[in-house]
C-alpha positions as CSV (number, residue, x, y, z in Angstrom):
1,X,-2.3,23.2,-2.7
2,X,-5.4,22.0,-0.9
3,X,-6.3,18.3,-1.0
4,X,-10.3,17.8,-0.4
5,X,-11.3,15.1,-2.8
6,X,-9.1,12.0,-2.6
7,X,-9.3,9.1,-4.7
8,X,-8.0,5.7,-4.0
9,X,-8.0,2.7,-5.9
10,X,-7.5,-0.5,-4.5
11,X,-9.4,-2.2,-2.6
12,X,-6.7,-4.6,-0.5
13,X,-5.3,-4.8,2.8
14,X,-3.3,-2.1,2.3
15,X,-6.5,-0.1,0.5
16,X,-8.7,-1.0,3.2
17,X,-6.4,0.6,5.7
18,X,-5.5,3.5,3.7
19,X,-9.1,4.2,3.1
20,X,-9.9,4.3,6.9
21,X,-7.0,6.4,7.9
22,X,-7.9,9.1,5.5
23,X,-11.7,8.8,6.4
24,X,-10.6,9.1,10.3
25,X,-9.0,12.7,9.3
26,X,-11.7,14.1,7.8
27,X,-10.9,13.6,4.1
28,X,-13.2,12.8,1.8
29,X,-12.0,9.8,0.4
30,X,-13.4,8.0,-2.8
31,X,-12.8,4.0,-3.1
32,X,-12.2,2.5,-6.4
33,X,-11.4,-1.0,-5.9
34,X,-8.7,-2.0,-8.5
35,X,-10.6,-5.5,-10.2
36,X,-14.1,-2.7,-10.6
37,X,-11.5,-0.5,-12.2
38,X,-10.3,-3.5,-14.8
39,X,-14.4,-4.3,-15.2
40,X,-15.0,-1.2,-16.1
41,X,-12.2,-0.7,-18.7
42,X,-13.2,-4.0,-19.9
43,X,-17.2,-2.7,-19.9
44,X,-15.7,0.6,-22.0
45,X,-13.8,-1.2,-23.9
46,X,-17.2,-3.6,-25.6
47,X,-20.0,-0.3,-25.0
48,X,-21.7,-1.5,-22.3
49,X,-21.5,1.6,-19.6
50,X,-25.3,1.6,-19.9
51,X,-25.3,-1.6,-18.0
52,X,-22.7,-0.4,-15.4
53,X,-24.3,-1.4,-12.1
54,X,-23.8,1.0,-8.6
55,X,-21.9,-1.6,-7.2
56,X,-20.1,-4.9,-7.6
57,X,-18.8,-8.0,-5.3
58,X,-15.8,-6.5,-5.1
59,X,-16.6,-3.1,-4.0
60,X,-19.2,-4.9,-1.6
61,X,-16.1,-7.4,-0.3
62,X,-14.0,-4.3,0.6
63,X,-16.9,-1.9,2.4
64,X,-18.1,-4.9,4.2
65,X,-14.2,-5.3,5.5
66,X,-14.0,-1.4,6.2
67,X,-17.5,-1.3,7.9
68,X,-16.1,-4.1,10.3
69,X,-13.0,-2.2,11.1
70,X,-14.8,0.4,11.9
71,X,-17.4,-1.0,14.5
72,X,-14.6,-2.5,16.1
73,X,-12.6,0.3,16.8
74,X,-16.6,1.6,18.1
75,X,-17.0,-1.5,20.3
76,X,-13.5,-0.9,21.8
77,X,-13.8,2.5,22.7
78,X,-11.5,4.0,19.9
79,X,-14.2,6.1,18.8
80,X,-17.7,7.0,19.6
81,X,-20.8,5.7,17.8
82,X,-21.0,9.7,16.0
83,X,-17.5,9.7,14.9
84,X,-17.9,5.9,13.4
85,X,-21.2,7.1,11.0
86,X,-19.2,10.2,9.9
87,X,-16.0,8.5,8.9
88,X,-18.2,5.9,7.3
89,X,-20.1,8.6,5.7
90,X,-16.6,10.3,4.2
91,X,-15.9,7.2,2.3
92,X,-17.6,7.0,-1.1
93,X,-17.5,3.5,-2.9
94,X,-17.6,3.6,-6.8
95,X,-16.7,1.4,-9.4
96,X,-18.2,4.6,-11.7
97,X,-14.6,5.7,-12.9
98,X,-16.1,9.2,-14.4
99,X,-17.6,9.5,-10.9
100,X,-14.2,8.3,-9.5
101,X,-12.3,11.3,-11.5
102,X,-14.4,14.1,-11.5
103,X,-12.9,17.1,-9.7
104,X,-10.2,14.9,-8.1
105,X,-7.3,16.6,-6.6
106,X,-5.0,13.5,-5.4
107,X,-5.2,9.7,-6.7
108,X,-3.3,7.1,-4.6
109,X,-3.5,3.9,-5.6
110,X,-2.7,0.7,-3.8
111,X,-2.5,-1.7,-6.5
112,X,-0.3,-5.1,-7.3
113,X,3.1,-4.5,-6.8
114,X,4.6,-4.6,-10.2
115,X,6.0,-1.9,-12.0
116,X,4.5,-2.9,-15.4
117,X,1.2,-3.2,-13.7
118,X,1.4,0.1,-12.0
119,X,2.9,2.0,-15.0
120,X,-0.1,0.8,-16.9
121,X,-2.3,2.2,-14.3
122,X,-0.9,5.5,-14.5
123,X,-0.3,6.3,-18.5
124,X,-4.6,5.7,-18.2
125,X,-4.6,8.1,-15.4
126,X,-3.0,10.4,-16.6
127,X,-5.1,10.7,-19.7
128,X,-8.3,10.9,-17.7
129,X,-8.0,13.3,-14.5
130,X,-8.1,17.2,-14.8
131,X,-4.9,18.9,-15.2
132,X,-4.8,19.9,-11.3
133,X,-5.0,16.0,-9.8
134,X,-1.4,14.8,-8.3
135,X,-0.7,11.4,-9.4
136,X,0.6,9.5,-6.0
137,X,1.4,5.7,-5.8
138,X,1.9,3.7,-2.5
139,X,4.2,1.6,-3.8
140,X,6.7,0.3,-1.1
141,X,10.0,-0.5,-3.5
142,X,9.3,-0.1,-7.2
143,X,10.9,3.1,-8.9
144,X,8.5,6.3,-8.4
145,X,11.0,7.8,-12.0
146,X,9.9,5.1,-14.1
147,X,6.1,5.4,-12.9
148,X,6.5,9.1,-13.3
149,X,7.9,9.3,-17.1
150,X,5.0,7.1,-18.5
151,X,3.0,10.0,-17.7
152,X,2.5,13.9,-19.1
153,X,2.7,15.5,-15.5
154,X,6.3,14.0,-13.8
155,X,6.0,17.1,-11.7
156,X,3.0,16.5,-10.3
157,X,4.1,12.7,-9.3
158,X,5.4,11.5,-6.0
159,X,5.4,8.1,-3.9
160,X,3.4,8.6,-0.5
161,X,4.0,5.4,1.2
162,X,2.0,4.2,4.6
163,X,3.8,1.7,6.5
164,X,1.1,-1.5,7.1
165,X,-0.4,-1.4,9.8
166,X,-1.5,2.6,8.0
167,X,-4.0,3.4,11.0
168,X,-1.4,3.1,13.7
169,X,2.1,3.3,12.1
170,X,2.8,6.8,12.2
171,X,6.2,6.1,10.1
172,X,5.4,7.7,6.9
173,X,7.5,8.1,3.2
174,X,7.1,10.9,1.0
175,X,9.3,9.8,-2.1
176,X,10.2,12.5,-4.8
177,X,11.2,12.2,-8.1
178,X,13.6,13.6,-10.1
179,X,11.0,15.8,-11.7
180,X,8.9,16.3,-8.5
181,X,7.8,20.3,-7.5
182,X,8.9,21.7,-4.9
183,X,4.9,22.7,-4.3
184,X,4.2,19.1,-4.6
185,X,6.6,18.0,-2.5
186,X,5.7,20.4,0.1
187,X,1.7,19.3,-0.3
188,X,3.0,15.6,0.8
189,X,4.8,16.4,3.5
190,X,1.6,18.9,4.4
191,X,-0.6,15.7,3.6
192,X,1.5,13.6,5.9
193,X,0.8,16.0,9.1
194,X,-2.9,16.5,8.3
195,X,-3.0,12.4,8.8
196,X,-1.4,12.4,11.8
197,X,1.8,10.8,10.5
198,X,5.6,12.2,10.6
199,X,6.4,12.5,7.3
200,X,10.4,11.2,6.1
201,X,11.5,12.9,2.8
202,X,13.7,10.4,0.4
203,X,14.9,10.5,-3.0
204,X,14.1,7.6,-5.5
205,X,16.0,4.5,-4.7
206,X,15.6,1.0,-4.0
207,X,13.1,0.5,-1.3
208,X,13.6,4.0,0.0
209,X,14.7,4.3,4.1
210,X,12.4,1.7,5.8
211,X,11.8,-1.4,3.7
212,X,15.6,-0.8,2.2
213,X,16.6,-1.4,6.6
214,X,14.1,-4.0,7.0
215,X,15.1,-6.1,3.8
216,X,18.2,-6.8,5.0
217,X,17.8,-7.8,8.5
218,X,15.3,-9.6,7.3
219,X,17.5,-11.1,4.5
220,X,20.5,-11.7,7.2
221,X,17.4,-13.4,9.5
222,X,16.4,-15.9,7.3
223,X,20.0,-16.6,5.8
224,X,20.8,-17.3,9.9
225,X,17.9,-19.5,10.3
226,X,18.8,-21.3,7.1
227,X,22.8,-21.7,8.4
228,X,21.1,-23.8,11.8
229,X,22.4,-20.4,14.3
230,X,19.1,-20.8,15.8
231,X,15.6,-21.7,14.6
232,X,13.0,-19.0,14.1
233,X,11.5,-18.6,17.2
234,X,15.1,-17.8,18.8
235,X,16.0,-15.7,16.2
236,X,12.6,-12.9,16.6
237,X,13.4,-13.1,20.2
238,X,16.7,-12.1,19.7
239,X,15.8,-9.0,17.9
240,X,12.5,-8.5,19.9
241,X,13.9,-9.0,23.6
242,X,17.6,-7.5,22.6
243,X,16.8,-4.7,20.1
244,X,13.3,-4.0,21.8
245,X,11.4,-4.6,18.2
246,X,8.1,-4.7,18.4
247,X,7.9,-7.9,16.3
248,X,10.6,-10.0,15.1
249,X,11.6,-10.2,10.8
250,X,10.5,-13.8,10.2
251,X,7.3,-12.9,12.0
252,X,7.2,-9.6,10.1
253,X,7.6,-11.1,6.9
254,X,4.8,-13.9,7.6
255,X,2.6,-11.0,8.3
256,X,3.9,-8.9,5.3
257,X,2.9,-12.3,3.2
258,X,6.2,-14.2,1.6
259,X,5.0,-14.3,-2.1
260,X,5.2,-10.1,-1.5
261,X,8.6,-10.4,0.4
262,X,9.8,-12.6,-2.4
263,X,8.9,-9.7,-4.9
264,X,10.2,-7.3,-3.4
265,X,13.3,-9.0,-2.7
266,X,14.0,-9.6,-6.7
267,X,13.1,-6.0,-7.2
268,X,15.6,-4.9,-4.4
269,X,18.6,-7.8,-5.8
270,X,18.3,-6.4,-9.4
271,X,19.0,-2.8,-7.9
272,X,20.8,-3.3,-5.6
273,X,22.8,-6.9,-5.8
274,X,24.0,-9.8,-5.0
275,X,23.7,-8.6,-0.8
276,X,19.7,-8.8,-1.4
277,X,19.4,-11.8,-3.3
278,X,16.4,-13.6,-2.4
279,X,17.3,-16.1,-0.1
280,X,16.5,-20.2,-1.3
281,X,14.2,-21.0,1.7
282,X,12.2,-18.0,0.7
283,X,12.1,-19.1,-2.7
284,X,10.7,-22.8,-1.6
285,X,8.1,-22.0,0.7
286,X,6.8,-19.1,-1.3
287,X,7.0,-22.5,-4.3
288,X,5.0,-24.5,-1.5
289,X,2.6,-22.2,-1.0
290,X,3.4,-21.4,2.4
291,X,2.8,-17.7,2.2
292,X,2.5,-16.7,5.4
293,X,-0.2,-16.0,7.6
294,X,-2.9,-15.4,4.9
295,X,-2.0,-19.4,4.5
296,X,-1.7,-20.2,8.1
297,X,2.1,-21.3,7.6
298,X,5.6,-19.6,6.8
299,X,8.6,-19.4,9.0
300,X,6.0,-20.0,11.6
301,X,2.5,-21.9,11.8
302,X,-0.8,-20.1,12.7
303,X,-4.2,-21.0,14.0
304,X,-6.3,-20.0,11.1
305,X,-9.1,-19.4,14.0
């Protein structure tokens, strides 16, 4: 199966960065952010598509972010002024949905990570694209079965999950169901490659291979820090100096954002156990609204400059 129209919805962090790494590899890559999708179910919903604008704040929030990504990567030599206009150029902002849809062959969406939330999301979906579109969803915990069963076309669902940061990490998940094709799994792993990334195949489980790792280091690094081993700078240079990691887990998980960690934690505890409860310091300074270092303060304190 060839993929040439993509369609992503979301316009986050994660969305932003998606977006741009699909853009850089030539597909053509339509942007739906997730509140413009809600407006215009909302706008369906009272009969007033005739007053649907072209664009929206939050559309214009998320293509002012992407433009500025890519000038930077311009202004630092990453890529020349030609190649910054064309992968511009591939990206198509919307908040039209029957624009959105039309001949779509893959939707991916990056939306809030709950599994009511996203299950929602993809019963309307599935309704609305042509028989041909794959249903993907970059979820990063959450059950790819249960997404999968609220919809008519099981076979034609799978997780594709990019690791944040998604332009450089070349780490890459292709998660199948338990009714996935063997054609569909295939045109993942296919999609993967054409990205640039190396593709891991995993079944459907709690957290998959990476974050299911990384959640309990990260669990064992802050139940350390909370027993007084060692306080949190110690503890990332400990992994970062004596297991040559890039970044430490309490830094990792300021970065991630703690309300998210928190989430994904409780998801991860009711699958898996009591060995990934979330830990009570997590718990209080996701309560204090110390999120991180969208907040400027978590296990560690940033310069918000």
């Amino acid at each position: 199966m060839e993929i040439k129209k993509v369609l992503l919805v979301g316009g986050g962090t994660m969305g932003v960065q998606i977006a741009t790494t699909l853009a850089r590899h030539g597909f053509e890559t339509w942007l739906l952010p997730y509140r413009s999708y809600l407006n215009y179910l909302d706008k369906e919903k009272k009969g007033g598509l005739d007053t649907l604008a072209k664009s929206d704040e939050f559309l214009e929030a998320t293509f002012g972010t992407i433009k500025k990504i890519i000038q930077q990567w311009a202004e630092k030599g990453r890529l020349s002024s030609l190649e910054a206009d064309q992968m511009l150029s591939r990206i198509i902002g919307t908040i039209n949905l029957k624009d959105a849809i039309r001949d779509v062959d893959l939707v991916i969406e990056s939306i809030p990570e709950d599994l009511e939330t996203k299950k929602e999301f993809f019963r309307k979906f599935d309704a609305l694209v042509p028989e041909k579109t794959v249903l993907a969803t970059n979820t990063s915990a959450l059950s790819i079965n249960e997404m999968a069963a609220v919809t008519k076309r099981p076979h034609r669902f799978l997780g594709l999950h990019f690791i944040n940061p998604a332009p450089v990490n070349r780490h890459f998940e292709v998660v199948k169901g338990l009714d996935t094709s063997p054609e569909i799994i295939e045109m993942g792993l296919n999609f993967a490659r054409k990205i640039d990334k190396v593709p891991v195949l995993c079944t459907d489980n709690a957290a998959f291979v990476i974050n299911r790792v990384l959640f309990a280091m990260t669990h064992e690094a802050i139940l350390t820090l909370m027993d007084g081993v060692a306080s949190a700078e110690e503890i990332d240079k400990a992994l970062v100096l004596g297991a040559n990691h890039p970044i430490g887990p309490l830094a990792l998980a300021d970065y991630v954002g703690l309300d998210l960690m928190l989430k994904l934690f409780e998801s991860l505890h009711r699958e898996m156990g009591e060995r990934y409860r979330p830990p009570l310091m997590l718990k209080q300074l996701v309560r204090a609204g110390h999120l991180g270092r969208k907040t400027g303060s978590g296990f560690f304190v940033y310069n918000k400059n």
